[in-house]
C-alpha positions as CSV (number, residue, x, y, z in Angstrom):
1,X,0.0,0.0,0.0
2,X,1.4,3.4,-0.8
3,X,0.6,7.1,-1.1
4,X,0.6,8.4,-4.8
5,X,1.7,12.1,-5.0
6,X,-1.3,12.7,-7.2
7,X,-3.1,12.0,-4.2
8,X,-1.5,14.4,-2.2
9,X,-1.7,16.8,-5.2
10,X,-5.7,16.7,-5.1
11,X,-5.7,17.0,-1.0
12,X,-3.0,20.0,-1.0
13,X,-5.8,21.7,-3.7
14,X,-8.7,20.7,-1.8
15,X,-7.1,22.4,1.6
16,X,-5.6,25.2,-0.7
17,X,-9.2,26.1,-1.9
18,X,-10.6,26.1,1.7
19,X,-7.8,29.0,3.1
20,X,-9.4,31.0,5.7
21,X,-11.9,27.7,6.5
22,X,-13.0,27.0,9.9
23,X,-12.0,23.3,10.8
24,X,-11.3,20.9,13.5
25,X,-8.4,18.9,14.1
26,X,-8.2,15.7,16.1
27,X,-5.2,14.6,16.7
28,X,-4.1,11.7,19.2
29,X,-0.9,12.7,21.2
30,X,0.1,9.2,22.4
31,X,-1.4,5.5,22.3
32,X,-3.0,6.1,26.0
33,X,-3.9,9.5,25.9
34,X,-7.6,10.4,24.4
35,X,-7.6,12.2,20.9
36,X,-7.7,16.4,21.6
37,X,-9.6,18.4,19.3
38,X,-8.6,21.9,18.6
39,X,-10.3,24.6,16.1
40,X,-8.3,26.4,13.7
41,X,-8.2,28.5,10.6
42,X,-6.1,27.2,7.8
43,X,-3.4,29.8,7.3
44,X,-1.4,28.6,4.0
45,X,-0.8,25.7,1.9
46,X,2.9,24.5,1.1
47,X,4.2,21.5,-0.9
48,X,4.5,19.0,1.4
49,X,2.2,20.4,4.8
50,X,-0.6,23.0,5.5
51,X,-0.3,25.4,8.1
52,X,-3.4,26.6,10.6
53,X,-3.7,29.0,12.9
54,X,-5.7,28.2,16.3
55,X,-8.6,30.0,17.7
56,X,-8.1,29.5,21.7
57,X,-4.7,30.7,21.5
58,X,-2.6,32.8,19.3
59,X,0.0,30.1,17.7
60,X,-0.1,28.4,14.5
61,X,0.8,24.7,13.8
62,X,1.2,23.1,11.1
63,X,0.7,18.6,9.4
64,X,1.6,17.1,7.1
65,X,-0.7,15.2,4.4
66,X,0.6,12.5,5.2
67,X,-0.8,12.6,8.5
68,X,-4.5,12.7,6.9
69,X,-3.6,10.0,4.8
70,X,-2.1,7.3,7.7
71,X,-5.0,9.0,9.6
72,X,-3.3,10.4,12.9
73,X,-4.5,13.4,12.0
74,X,-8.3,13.8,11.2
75,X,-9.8,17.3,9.7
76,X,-13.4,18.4,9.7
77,X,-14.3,21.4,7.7
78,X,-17.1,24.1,8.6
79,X,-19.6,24.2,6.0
80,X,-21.8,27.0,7.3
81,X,-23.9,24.9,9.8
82,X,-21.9,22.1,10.7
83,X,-18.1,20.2,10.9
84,X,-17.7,17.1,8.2
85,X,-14.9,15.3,7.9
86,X,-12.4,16.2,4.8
87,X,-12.9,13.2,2.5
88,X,-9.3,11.8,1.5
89,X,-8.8,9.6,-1.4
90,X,-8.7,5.9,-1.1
91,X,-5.7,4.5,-0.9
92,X,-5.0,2.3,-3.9
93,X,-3.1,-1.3,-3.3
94,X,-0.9,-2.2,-5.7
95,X,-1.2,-5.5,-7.3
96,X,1.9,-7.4,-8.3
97,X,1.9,-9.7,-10.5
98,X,2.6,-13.3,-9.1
99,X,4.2,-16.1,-12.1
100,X,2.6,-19.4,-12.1
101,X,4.8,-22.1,-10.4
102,X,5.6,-25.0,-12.5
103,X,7.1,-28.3,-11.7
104,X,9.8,-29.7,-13.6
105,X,9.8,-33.1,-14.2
């Protein structure tokens, strides 16, 4: 299983078209510890991570797509009423291709 950067091409648009949205990050700090969830404006888009600025204090962070992709990171946008969650692309498997076994006799 693997990442494609198209995908990450088409989730760095989708985040670069929503600059200046409203959205919800859960993140989960450790194995024991329960997920936090923080609101935040996203700030700017870059190559390789998007940066967000958070409402209950003044600092910015910023994640990597990655992080949406392997899911330790989860973002719900504000649509105007409500919070859904930013739809990633499914990950694609590639299939390799396996030769027959033959005996030799």
């Amino acid at each position: 299983m693997g990442i494609y950067r198209s995908e990450i091409a088409d989730l760095r648009k989708n985040i670069e078209e929503n600059i200046g949205q409203k959205i919800i990050i859960k993140e989960s700090p450790g194995k024991r510890s329960k997920p936090q969830e923080k609101s935040a404006v996203i700030e700017n888009v870059y190559q390789s991570y998007f940066r967000v600025k958070f409402e209950d204090a003044d600092r910015v962070g910023s994640y990597n797509y990655t992080d949406l992709f392997t899911r330790s990171v989860e973002v719900s946008m504000y649509n105007g009423e409500t919070y859904e969650p930013l739809v990633q692309p499914q990950l694609e498997i590639k299939k390799t291709r396996v030769a027959p076994i033959t005996e030799n006799s």
